[in-house]
LOVOMAR-714916 format. One record per residue (C-alpha): residue number from 1; x negated, y, z negated. Coordinates in steps of 0.001 Angstrom, whole numbers, plus 524288, in hexadecimal, padded with zeros to 5 digits. Layout:
residues N
SITE/NUM/X/Y/Z
...
//
This chain:
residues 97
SITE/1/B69AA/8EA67/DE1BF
SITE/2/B5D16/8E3AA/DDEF6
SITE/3/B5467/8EA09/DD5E3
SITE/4/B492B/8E404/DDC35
SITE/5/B4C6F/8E9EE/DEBB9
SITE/6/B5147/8F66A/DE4FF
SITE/7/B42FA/8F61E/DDF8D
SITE/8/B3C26/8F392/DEB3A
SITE/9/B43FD/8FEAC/DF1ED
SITE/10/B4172/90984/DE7E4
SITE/11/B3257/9076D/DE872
SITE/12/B29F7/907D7/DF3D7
SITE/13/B1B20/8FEA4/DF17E
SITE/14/B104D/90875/DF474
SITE/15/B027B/90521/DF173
SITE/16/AF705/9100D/DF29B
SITE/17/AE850/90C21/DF0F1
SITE/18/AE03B/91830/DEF74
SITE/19/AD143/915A2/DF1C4
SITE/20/AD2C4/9063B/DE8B1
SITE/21/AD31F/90EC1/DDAB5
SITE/22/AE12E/911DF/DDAD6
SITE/23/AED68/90AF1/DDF06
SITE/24/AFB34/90FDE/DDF43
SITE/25/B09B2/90615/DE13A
SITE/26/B15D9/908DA/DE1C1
SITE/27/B2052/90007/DE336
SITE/28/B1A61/8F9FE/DD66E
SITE/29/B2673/8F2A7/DCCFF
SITE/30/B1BFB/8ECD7/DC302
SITE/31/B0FA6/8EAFF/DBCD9
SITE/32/B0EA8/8DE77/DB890
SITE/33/AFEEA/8DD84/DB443
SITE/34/AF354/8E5AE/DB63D
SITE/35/AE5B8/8E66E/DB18B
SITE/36/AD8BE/8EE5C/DB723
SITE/37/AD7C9/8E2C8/DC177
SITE/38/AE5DE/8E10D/DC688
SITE/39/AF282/8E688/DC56B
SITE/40/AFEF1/8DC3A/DC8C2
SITE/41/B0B99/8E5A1/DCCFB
SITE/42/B179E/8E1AB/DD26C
SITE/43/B1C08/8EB31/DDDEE
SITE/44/B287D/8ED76/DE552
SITE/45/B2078/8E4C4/DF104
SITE/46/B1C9A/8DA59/DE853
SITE/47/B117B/8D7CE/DDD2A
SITE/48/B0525/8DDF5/DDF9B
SITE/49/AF730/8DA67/DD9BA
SITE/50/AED54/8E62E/DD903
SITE/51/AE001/8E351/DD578
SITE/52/AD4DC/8EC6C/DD2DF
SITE/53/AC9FF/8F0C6/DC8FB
SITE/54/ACBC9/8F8FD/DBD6C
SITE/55/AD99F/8F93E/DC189
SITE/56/AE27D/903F0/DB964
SITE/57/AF0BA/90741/DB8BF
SITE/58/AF234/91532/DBA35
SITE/59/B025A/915B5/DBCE8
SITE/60/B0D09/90CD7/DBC93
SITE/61/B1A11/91108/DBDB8
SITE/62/B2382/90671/DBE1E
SITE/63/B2FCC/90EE5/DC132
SITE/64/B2B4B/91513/DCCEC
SITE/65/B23A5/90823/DD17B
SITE/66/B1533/90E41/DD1A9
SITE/67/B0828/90992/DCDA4
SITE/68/AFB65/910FE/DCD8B
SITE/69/AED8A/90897/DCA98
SITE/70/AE0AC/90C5F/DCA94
SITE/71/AD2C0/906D0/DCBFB
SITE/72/ACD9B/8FF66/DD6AD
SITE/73/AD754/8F7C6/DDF91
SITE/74/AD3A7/8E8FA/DE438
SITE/75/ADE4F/8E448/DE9AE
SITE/76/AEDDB/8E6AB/DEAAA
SITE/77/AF3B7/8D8F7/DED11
SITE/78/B02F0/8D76B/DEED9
SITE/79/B0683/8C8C4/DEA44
SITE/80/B12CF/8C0C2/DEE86
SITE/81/B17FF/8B7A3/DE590
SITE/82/B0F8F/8AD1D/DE365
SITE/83/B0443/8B5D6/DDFFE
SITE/84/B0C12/8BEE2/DD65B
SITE/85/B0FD9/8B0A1/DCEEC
SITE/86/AFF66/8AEE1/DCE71
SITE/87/AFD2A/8BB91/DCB2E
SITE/88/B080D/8BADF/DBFB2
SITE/89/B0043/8AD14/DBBA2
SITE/90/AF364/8B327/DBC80
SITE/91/AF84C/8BF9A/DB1F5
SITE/92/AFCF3/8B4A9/DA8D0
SITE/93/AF350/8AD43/DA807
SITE/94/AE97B/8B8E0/DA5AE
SITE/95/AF25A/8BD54/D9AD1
SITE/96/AF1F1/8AFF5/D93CF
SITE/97/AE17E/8AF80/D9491
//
């Protein structure tokens, strides 16, 4: 069986907003990069792109697929392919400054 369809199965992609201070995934299969403007998170529904103020990880928990932020919540973007490779450009090149 494929791993990755035997993932998508076992997790179900929730997302809860409560009042743009707190935000709660599930579904979540990694972080790739996060900072107190913008967390970068691949789900079981594709990559997703949070952005916020004063942004703070409270909870990850990789084996059960959940992810709990805090601080004030922009924006939650989901990106196809093209903008996941500018994205993955964009973290390089801030790395290499």
């Amino acid at each position: 069986m494929d791993k990755t369809k035997e993932y998508n199965d076992t997790y179900n992609h929730i997302v809860t907003i409560t009042d743009r201070k707190n935000i709660v995934l599930s579904g979540i299969k990694k972080l790739n990069s996060f900072d107190d403007t913008e967390f970068f998170v691949d789900s079981v529904m594709g990559s997703i792109l949070i952005k916020g103020e004063n942004l703070e990880l409270i909870k990850l928990d990789t084996f059960q697929g959940n992810l709990s932020i805090k601080g004030r919540i922009i924006s939650v973007n989901y990106l196809d392919d093209n903008n996941k490779k500018i994205k993955a450009d964009n973290i390089m090149a801030r790395l290499f400054k």
